[in-house]
C-alpha positions in Angstrom: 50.1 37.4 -21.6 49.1 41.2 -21.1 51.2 42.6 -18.5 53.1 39.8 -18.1 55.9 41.2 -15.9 54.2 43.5 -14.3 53.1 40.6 -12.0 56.1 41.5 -10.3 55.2 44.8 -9.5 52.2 43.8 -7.7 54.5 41.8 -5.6 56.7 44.0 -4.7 54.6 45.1 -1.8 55.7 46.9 1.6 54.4 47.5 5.6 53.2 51.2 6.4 56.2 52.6 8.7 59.5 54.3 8.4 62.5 52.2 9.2 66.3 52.0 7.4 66.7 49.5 4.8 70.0 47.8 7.0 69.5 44.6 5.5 69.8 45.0 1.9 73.7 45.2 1.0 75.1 47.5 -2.1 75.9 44.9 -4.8 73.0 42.4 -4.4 71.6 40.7 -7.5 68.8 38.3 -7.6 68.5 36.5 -10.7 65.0 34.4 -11.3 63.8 31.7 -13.9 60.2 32.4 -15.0 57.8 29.3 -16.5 54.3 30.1 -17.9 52.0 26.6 -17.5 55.4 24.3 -19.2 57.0 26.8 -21.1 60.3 28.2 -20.4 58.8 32.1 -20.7 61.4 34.5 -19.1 63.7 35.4 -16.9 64.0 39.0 -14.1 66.5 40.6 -12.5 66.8 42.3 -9.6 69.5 44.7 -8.2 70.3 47.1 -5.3 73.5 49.7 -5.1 74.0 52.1 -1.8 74.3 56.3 -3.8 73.2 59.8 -3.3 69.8 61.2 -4.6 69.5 64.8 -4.1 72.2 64.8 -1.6 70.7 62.1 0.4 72.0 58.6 0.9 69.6 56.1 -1.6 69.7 52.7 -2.8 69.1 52.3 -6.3 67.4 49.5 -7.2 67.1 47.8 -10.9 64.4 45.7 -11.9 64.7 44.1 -15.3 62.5 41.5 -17.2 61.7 40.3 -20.4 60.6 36.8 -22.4 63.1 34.0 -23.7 62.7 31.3 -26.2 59.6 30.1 -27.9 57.4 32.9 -25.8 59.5 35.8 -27.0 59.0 34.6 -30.4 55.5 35.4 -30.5 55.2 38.1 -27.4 57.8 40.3 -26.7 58.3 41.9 -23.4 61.7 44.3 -22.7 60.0 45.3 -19.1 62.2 48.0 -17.0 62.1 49.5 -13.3 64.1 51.9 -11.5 63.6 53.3 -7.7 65.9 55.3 -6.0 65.0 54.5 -2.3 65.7 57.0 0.7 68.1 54.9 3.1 66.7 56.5 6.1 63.5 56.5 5.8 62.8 53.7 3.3 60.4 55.8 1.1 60.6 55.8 -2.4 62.3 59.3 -4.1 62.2 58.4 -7.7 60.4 56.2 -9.4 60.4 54.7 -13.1 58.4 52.1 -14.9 59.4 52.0 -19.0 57.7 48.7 -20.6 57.3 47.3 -23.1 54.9 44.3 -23.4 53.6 43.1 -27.0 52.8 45.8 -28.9 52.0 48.3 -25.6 54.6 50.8 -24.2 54.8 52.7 -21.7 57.3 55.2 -19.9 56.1 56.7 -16.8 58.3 58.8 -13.8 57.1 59.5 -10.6 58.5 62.2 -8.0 57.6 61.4 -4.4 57.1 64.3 -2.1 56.0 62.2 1.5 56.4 65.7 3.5 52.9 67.1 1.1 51.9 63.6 0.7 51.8 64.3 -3.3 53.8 63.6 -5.8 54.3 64.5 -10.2 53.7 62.5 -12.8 55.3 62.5 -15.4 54.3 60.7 -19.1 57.5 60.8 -21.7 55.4 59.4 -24.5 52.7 61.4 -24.0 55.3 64.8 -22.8 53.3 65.7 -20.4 53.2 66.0 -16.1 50.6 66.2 -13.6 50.5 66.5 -9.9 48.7 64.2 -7.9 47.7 63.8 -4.1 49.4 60.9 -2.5 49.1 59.4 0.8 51.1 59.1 4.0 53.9 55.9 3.6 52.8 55.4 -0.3 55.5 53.0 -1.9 56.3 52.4 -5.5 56.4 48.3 -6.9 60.3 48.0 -6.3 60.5 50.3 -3.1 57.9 48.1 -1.5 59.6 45.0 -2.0 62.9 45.9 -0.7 61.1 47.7 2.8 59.0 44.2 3.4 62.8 42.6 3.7 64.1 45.0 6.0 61.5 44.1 8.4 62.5 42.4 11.9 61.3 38.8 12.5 59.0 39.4 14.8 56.9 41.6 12.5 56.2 38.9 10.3 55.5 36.0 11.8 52.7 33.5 10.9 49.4 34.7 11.6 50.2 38.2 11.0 47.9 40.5 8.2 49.4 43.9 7.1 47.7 46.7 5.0 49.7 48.8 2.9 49.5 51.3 -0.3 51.0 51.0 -3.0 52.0 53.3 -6.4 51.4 51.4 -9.5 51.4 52.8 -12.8 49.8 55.9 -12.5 47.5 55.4 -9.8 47.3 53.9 -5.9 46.4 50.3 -4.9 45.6 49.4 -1.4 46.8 46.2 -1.0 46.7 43.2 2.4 49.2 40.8 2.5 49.5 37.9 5.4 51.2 35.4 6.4 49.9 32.2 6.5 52.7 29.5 7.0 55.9 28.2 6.7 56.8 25.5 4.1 60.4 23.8 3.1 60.6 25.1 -0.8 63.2 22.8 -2.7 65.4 24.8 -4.7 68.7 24.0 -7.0 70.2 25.4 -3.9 69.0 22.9 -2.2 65.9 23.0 0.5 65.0 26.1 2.5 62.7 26.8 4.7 60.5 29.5 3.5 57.6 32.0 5.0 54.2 31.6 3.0 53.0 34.8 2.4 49.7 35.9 0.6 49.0 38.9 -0.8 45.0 40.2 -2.0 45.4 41.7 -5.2 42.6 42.8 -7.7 41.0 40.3 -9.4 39.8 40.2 -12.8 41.9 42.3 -14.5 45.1 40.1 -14.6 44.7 37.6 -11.4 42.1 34.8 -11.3 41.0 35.9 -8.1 41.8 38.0 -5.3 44.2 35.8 -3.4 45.7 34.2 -6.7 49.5 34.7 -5.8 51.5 33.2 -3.3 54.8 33.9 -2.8 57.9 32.2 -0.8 60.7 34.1 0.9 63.5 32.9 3.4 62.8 32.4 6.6 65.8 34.2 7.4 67.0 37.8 8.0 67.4 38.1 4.4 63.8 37.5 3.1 64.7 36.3 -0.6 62.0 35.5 -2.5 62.6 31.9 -3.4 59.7 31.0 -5.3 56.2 32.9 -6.8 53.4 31.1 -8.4 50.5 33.6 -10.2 47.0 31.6 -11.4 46.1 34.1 -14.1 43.1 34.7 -15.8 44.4 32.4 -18.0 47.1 29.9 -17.1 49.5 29.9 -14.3 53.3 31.9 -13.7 55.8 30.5 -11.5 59.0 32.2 -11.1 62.2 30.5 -8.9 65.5 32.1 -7.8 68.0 31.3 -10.5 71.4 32.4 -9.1 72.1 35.2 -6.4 74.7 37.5 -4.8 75.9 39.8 -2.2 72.7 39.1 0.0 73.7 40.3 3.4 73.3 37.3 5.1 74.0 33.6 4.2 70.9 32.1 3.3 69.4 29.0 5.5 69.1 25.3 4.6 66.5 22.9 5.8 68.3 19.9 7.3 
């Protein structure tokens, strides 16, 4: 159960070019159920609101997770995220990650600067900072997740592979995602037709293998992430869109 919600960072993932973020509208809130093998385990949250960072327009964007029930009982996780994403350029600014999982903490800030390709660290437990060389495009876990969706249809269709980097913690992952399908996911919603898409993560350390998630979003301008299912090193996740608002478009139904 170690980093238990920081499964969704490694999904949050993103594509290597600049573009705005016109599809995400200010106000949109994506609510999901998360299950761990039977159990009821958790539930995230994930928002977006259009403001000013530095003078510049941003969306800020909230994710928050933590365990429920029976799960929480024994492991406690109050998991928080926070990017405030350039609405130009769609590069992350500011970036937060303040966990807590079990009986680890942590409570890291990042300043991006893309034009020196660096960026500071900073540790508030530890009170310290540190400036570290970055790379050209590099996107924190939220940012990444929120460019993938502003992407146009014809950039992710089946078939394609993409390779990104991406800030996690306090270092940089390369990651390759692809898509591999589409596949009608039923959902309280009812059924929608989804894009299959696979990303290669690191194995061993959390994942069962390398290409141990999959993950569902709408085959639609919007890109919600309907459904996620994680084989761990041990046991399995699976997460599914509770309740949602504000997306820009309607989402589709299968017929």
């Amino acid at each position: 159960m170690r980093n238990f919600f920081s499964l969704w960072g490694i999904l949050f993932f993103a594509l290597g070019f600049s573009q705005k973020l016109d599809n995400i509208q200010s106000g949109e809130v994506l609510n999901y159920r998360i299950h761990y093998g039977l159990l009821n385990a958790g539930t995230a949250t994930l928002s977006a609101q259009k403001t000013n960072y530095k003078g510049q327009p941003h969306i800020y964007v909230k994710g928050y997770g933590r365990t429920t029930g029976a799960v929480r009982a024994f492991f406690k996780v109050e998991d928080n995220y926070e990017s405030y994403i350039n609405y130009r350029t769609g590069l992350p600014s500011y970036y937060v990650r303040n966990v807590q999982e079990g009986g680890y903490t942590q409570h890291l800030q990042t300043v991006f600067n893309h034009d020196s390709q660096t960026l500071i660290l900073t540790d508030k437990e530890k009170n310290s900072s540190r400036n570290m060389k970055s790379v050209k495009g590099v996107q924190d876990m939220l940012s990444a997740f929120y460019y993938l969706r502003s992407l146009e249809q014809s950039e992710l269709k089946v078939g394609s592979v993409k390779k990104l980097n991406v800030w996690i913690d306090d270092e940089l992952f390369p990651f390759q995602v692809k898509v591999v399908g589409t596949e009608n996911i039923r959902t309280k919603f009812g059924t929608i037709n989804c894009l299959k898409i696979v990303p290669q993560v690191m194995s061993g350390r959390v994942f069962r293998d390398k290409e141990g998630v999959t993950l569902w979003v709408s085959n639609d301008r919007n890109y919600v992430p309907i459904a996620i299912k994680a084989e761990l090193a041990v046991g399995s996740l699976k997460a599914s869109l509770e309740s949602y608002k504000n997306v820009k478009y309607p989402l589709k139904f299968a017929k």
